[in-house]
C-alpha positions in Angstrom: 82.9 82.7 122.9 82.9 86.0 125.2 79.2 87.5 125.2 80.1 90.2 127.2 77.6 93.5 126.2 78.6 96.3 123.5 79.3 99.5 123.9 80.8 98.2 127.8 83.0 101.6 127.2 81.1 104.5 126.2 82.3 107.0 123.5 83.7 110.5 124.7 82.0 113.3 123.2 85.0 115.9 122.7 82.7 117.3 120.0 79.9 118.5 122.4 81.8 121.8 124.0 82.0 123.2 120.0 78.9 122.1 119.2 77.3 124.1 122.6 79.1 127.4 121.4 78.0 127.3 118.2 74.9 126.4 118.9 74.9 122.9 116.8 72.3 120.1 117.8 74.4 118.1 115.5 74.4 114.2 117.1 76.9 112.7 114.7 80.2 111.4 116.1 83.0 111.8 114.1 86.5 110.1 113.7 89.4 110.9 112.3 91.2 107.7 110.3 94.2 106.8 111.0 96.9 107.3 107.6 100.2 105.5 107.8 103.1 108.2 107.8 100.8 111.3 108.9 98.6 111.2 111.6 101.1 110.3 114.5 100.8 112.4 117.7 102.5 115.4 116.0 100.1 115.7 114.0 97.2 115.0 116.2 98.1 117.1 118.3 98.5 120.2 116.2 94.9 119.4 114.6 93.8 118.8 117.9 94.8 122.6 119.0 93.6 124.4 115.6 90.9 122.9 114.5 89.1 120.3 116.5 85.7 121.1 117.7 84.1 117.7 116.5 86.6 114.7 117.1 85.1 111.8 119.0 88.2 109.6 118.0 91.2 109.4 117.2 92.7 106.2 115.5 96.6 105.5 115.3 98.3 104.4 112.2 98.1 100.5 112.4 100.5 98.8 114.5 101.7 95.6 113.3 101.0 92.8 115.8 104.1 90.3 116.2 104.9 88.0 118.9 107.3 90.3 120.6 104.3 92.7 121.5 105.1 96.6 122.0 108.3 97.0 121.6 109.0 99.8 119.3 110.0 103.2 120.6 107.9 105.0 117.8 105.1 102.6 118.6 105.3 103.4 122.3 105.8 107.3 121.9 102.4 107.5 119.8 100.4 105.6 122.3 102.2 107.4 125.4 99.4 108.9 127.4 101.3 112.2 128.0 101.7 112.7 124.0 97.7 112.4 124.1 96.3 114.7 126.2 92.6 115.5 125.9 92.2 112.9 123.1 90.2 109.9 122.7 92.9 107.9 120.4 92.0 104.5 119.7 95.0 102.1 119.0 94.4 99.7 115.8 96.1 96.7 115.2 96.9 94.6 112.3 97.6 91.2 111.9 95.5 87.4 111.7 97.2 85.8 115.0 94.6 86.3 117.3 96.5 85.0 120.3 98.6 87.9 119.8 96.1 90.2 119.4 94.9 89.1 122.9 98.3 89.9 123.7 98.0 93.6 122.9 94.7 94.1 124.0 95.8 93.1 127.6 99.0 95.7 127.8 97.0 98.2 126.2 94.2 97.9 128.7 97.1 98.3 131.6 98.3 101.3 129.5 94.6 102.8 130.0 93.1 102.1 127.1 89.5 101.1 126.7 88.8 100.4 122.7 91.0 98.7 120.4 90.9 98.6 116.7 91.6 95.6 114.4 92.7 96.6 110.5 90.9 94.5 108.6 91.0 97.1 105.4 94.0 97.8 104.3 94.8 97.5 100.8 98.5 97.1 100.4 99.9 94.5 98.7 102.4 94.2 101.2 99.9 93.6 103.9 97.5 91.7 102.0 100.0 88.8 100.7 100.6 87.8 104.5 97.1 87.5 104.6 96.6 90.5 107.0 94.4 94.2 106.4 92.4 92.9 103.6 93.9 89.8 102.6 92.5 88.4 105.7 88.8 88.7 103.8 89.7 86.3 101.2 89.5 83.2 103.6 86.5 84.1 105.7 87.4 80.6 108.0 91.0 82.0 109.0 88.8 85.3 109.7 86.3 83.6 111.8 89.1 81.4 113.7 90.9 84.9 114.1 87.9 86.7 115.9 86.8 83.7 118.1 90.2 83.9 119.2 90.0 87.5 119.9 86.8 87.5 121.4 87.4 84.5 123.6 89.4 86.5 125.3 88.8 90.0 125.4 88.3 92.3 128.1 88.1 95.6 126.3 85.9 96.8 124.0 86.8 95.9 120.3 86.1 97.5 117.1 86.5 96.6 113.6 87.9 98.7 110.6 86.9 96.7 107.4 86.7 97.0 103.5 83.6 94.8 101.8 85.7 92.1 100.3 88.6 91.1 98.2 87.5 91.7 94.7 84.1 91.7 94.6 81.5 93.1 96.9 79.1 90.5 96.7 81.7 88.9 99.6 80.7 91.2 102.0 77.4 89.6 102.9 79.0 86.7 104.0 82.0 88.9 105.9 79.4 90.2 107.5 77.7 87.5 109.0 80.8 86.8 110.6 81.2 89.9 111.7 77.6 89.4 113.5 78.6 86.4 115.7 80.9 88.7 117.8 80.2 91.5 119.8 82.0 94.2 118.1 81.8 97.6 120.0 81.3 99.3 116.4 82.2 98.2 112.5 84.0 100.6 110.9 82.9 100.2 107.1 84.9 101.7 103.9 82.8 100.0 101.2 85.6 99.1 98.8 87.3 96.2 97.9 90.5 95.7 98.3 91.1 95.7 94.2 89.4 99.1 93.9 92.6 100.6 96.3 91.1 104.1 96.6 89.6 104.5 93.1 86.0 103.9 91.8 83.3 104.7 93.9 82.1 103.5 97.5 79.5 101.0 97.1 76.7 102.3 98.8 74.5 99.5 97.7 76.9 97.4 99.9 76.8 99.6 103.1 73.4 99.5 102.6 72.8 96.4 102.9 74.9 96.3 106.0 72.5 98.9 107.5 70.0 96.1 107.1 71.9 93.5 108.6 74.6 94.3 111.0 74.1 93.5 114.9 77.2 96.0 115.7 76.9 100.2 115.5 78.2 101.5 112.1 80.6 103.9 111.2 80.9 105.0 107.4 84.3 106.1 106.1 84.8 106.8 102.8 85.2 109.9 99.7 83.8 112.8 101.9 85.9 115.6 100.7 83.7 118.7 101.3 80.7 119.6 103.7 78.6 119.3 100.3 80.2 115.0 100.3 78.8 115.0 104.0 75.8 116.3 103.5 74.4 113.8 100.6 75.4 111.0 102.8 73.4 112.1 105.9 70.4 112.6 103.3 71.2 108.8 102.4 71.5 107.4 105.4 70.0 109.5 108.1 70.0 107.3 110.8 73.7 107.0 110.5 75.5 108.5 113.7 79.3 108.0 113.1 81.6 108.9 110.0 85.1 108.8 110.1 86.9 111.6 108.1 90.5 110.4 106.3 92.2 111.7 103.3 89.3 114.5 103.3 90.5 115.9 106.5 94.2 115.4 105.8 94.1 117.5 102.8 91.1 119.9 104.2 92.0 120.3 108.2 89.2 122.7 108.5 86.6 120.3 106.6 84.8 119.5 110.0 84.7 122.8 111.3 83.0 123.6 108.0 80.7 121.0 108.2 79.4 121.9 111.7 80.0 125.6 111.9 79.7 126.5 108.2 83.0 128.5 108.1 85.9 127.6 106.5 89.3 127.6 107.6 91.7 130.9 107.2 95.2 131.0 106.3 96.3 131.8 109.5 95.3 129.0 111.0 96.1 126.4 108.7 99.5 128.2 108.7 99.8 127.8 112.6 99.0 124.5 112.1 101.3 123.9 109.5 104.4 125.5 111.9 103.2 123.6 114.6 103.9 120.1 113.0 107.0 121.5 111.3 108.3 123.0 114.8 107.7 119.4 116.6 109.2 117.2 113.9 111.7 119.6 113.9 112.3 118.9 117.6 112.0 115.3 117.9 114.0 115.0 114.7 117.9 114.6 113.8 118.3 117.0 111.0 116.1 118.1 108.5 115.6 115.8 105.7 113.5 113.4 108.1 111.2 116.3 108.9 111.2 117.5 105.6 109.9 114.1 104.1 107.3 114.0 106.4 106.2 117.6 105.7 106.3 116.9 102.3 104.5 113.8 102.7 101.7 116.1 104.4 102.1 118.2 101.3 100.6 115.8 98.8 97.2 115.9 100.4 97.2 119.8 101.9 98.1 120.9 98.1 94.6 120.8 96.7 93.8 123.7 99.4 95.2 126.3 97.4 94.6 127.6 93.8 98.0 128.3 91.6 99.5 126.2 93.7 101.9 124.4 91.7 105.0 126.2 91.0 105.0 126.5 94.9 104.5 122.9 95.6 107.2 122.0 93.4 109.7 124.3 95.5 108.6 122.6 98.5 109.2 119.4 97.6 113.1 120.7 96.0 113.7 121.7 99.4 116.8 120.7 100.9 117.0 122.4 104.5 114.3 124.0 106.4 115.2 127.3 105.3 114.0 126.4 101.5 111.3 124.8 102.8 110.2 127.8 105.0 110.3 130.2 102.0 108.4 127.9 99.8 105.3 127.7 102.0 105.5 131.4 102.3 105.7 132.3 99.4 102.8 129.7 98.9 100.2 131.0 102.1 101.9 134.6 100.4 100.0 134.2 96.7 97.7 131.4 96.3 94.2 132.0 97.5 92.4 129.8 99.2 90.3 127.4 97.1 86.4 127.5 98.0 84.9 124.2 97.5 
C-alpha cells in the first residue's frame, strides 16, 4: 500500500485576498459541492465573478469512471483548464473499479491537476444499485479492495466525499476505520445515510465521533442554509477548519459573503449573476429549451430567495423561449423583495 504523506499538495487559499479587505481573520476553508446538472463551469464561473471572496475549492459534478476513461466532450469541456481560470476545481469521480480510477487519476494529473475526489456519497438509486456513491458502503470488503487499489497506485493527492453508511449510522465506525488505513488528503463527511436522501437531520453524534477518530483532515458538509446554520456549527466544533457549502449556496449565492462579510447579497448582483449563466448557456447552447431547462433547473433552489415569489416562478418555469423567460425573472427581481433570513 502507497504511504506516501498527506496533504503532498497544499490547498489554495483563493479566500484570503476578501478576507484581507475586509479585514476577516477568518481561517476556515470553504468548498463549494459539486450538484449534478448545476454547478458545471457556467456556473462556476459566474459565481466565481459575483460573488466569491471565500472559495478554497471547487468540486465538479461526479464523473462516472468507465473503462473507456475521458472521453466525453461535456466531461472534457468542464475540466478544460481555460474554462477554469483562477479556480481551484477539484475533479470527483464515481465508480468501485479501482484500476480505473488509477486510470483517471494518471490523465488528470497530465491535465494539471493535483487533487482528485472519489464519490462515495451519493444517494441515488441509480448509482447505489451498481454498487457505486453510497452503495459502495454496504460491503465495506469491496470498499477496502477498492481503496488499496487506488492507493497502491496513486500519485496525486486523493480525497474522499462520503455519507456515514447505508441505513444506519452505527456503520460508519467501521467505514471509517477503513477510511484510516489510507492516506486520504481530506474526508469529506455529509453525516447521512444513504436512506435518509436529504431529509432528517445530519447526525452530528456521528461526525463527532469521527472527530475523535479519523487520521485524515475533515471537512463537514451538510444543512447550512444561513450564516446563523454556520455559525452553530463552528460553536460545535470549533476546531473544524473546512465546510463545504451545497444546496445552501445554490439557492443563496451570496450565503458566504454573508457569512464572512456580514452583508447580504443585492438584487443587482444576483441579477448579473443570473444573466451571466443565462448569456453562456445561451451561447454554448442550440436553441433555447436546453438553456431554459437548465435555468429552470437553477430555479428550484434560487426560488426561496425571494418573498411572493410564486406566481413568478410559475411563469418561469411556463416559459417557452427566452423572451418569456426574460420577462418572468423581471418581473420577479421587479416585485418580490428580497427575503432576510
Amino acid at each position: 500500500m502507497m504511504t506516501a504523506p498527506r496533504n503532498c499538495f497544499p490547498a489554495e487559499r483563493s479566500a484570503s485576498g476578501c478576507r484581507k479587505r475586509f479585514g476577516m481573520e477568518e481561517e476556515m476553508e470553504f468548498y463549494f459541492a459539486p450538484l449534478e446538472g448545476i454547478t458545471g463551469y457556467v456556473y462556476r464561473n459566474a459565481f466565481h465573478e459575483a460573488f466569491d471572496c471565500g472559495i478554497s475549492k471547487y468540486f465538479t459534478p461526479f464523473i462516472a469512471m468507465n473503462r473507456n476513461g475521458l472521453t466525453k466532450s461535456r466531461e472534457l469541456e468542464d475540466l478544460n483548464a481555460e474554462h477554469n481560470r483562477g479556480m481551484k476545481v477539484v475533479p470527483q469521480l464515481l465508480g468501485n473499479n479501482g484500476k480505473e480510477a488509477v486510470f483517471y487519476l494518471h490523465r488528470l494529473k497530465k491535465m494539471g491537476y493535483r487533487e482528485v475526489n472519489l464519490n462515495l456519497g451519493c444517494p441515488y438509486q441509480t448509482v447505489v444499485s451498481k454498487g457505486k456513491g453510497a452503495g459502495l458502503l454496504q460491503d465495506t470488503d469491496k470498499l477496502n479492495r477498492f481503496l488499496k487499489e487506488v492507493f497502491e497506485e496513486a500519485d496525486i493527492a486523493v480525497s474522499v466525499k462520503t455519507r456515514i453508511g447505508m441505513e444506519r449510522p452505527e456503520e460508519f465506525e467501521e467505514i471509517l476505520e477503513i477510511y484510516n488505513l489510507y492516506p486520504l488528503s481530506e474526508l469529506i463527511i455529509h453525516p447521512r445515510v444513504r436512506e435518509d436522501f436529504y431529509g432528517n437531520h445530519p447526525d452530528m453524534e456521528v461526525f463527532r465521533m469521527a472527530v475523535a477518530k479519523s487520521r485524515a483532515p475533515l471537512c463537514y458538509n451538510g444543512d447550512i442554509f444561513t450564516v446563523e446554520d454556520y455559525h452553530t456549527f463552528t460553536a460545535a466544533f470549533p476546531d473544524i477548519q473546512r465546510v463545504m457549502l451545497g444546496r445552501g449556496l445554490i439557492a443563496n449565492p451570496g450565503l458566504l459573503s454573508e457569512i464572512l462579510t456580514g452583508k447580504a447579497a443585492d438584487k443587482e448582483t444576483l441579477l448579473g449573476f443570473h444573466d451571466k449563466i443565462f448569456e453562456d448557456y445561451q451561447r454554448i447552447m442550440s436553441g433555447d429549451i436546453n438553456t431554459l431547462f437548465k435555468m429552470k433547473e437553477l430555479w428550484n433552489y434560487m426560488q426561496f430567495l425571494f418573498d411572493g415569489s410564486q406566481k413568478h416562478i410559475k411563469r418561469i418555469r411556463k416559459a417557452r423561449n427566452g423572451a418569456e423567460y426574460r420577462s418572468a425573472v423581471s418581473a420577479l427581481f421587479a416585485e418580490c423583495p428580497l427575503r432576510v433570513y
